[in-house]
C-alpha positions as CSV (number, residue, x, y, z in Angstrom):
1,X,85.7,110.6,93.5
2,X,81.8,109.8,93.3
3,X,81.8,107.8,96.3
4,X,83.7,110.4,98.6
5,X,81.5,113.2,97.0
6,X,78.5,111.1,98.6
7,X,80.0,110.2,101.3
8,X,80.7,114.1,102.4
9,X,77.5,114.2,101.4
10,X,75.9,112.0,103.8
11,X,78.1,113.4,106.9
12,X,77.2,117.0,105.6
13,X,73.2,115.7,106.4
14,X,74.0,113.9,109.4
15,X,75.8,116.7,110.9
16,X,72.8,119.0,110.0
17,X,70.2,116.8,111.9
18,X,70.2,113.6,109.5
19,X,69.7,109.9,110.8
20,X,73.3,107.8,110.8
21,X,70.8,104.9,110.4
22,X,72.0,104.4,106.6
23,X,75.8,104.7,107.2
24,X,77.6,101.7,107.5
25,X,80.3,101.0,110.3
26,X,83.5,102.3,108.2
27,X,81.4,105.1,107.0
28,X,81.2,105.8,110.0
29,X,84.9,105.7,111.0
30,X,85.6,107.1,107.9
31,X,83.7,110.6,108.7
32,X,85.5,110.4,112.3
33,X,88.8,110.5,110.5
34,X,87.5,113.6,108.3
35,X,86.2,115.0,111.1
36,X,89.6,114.6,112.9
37,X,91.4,116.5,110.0
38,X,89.5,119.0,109.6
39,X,89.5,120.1,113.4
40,X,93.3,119.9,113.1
41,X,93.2,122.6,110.6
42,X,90.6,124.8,112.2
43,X,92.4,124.6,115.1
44,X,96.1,125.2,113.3
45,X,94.5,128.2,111.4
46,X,93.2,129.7,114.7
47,X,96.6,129.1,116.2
48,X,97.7,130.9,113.7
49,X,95.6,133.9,113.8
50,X,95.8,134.1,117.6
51,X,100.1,134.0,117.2
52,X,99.8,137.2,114.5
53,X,98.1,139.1,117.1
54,X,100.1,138.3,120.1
55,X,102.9,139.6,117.3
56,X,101.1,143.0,116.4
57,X,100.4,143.8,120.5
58,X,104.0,143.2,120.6
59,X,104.7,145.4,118.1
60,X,102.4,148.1,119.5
């Protein structure tokens, strides 16, 4: 659980201007796949959001 906490850690900092210099390779990789998950439910949720209003305008 340490590890993953740092490893967020470091791809919170590189996404917020940091050097990748001191990630390894499947660090790397590893923040891809995060970064891959988490767009999925970003863009699920705003799927969502965008299919409740198409509802209520229906309903109007």
């Amino acid at each position: 659980m340490k590890h993953e906490i740092e490893f967020l850690q470091k791809g919170l900092s590189y996404m917020y201007g940091g050097g990748i210099g001191t990630m390894a390779l499947d660090e790397l990789h590893m923040l891809e796949k995060h970064l891959e998950i988490w767009i999925y439910h970003i863009r699920s949720a705003k799927m969502d959001l965008m299919y409740q209003e198409i509802q209520l305008l229906k309903n109007k």
